[in-house]
N, C-alpha and C positions, 0 to 999 in steps of 0.2 A: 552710321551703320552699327558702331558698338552698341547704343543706345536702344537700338532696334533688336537687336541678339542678347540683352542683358532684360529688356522686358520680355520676350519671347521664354526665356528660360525662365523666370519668375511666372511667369504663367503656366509655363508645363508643370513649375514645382508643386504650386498651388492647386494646379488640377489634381494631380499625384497623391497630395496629402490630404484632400478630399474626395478621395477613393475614385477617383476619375469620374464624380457625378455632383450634378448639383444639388444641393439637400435644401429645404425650406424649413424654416425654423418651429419647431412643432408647434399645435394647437395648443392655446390657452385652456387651461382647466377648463369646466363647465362650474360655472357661478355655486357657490353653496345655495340647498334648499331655505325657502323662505320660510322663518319662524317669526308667527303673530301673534302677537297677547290675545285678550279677549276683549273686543272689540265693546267702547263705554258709548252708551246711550247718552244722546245730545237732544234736543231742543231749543229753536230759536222763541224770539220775543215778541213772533209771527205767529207760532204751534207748530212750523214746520219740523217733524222729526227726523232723525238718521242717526249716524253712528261716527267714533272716531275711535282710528286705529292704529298702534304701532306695532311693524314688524320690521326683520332684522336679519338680513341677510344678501341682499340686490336692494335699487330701489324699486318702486312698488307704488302700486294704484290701489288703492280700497274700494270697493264696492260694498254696495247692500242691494237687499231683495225687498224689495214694499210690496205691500197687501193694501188693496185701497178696493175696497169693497168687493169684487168680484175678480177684478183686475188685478192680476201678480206683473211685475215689472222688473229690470237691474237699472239702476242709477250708479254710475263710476265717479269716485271722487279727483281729488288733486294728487298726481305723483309726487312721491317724496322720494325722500333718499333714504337708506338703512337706520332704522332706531328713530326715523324722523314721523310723524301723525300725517294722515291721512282723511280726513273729514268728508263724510257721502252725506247729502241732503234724500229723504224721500219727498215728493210732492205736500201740496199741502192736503191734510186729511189722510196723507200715506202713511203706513205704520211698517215699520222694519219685523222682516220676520229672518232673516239670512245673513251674514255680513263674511268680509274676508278679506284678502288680500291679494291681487296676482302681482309676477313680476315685471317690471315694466325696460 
């Protein structure tokens, strides 16, 4: 019975010193804005062209935008992690006209 009245009190105190509510521990920040270099022009030993990127801040997906005759396109490359590259292929005959980065 003591046992029962010594946690009962430790609860009321505990409610008490948490202003008689329960609180949820606030939101994390919102991630810092993503800053990307300037995305280097690649080519494979195919002629497939595209782009690689680092940017720096979350990790991140690169993209590019191809122009392939008439045909505009986005191709997403591989997620990386902050400061890490990011590599987008265009089709073959596709030529990069846009490139970037979102957060992933």
């Amino acid at each position: 019975m003591r046992s029962i009245r010594t946690f009962t009190a430790l609860a009321a105190a505990l409610a008490l010193a948490a202003g008689g509510q329960l609180t949820a521990a606030a939101p994390a920040s919102a991630a810092a804005p993503l800053s990307c270099d300037q995305p280097s022009d690649v080519t494979d030993n195919g002629g497939h062209r595209g782009v690689a990127i680092t940017c720096r801040g979350d990790s991140f997906t690169g993209w590019v935008r191809c122009q392939k005759g008439e045909l505009t396109y986005k191709q997403y490359g591989n997620r990386a992690l902050s400061g890490g590259l990011s590599t987008t292929w265009c089709d073959q005959d596709g030529v990069p006209v846009a490139a970037g980065g979102d957060p992933a």
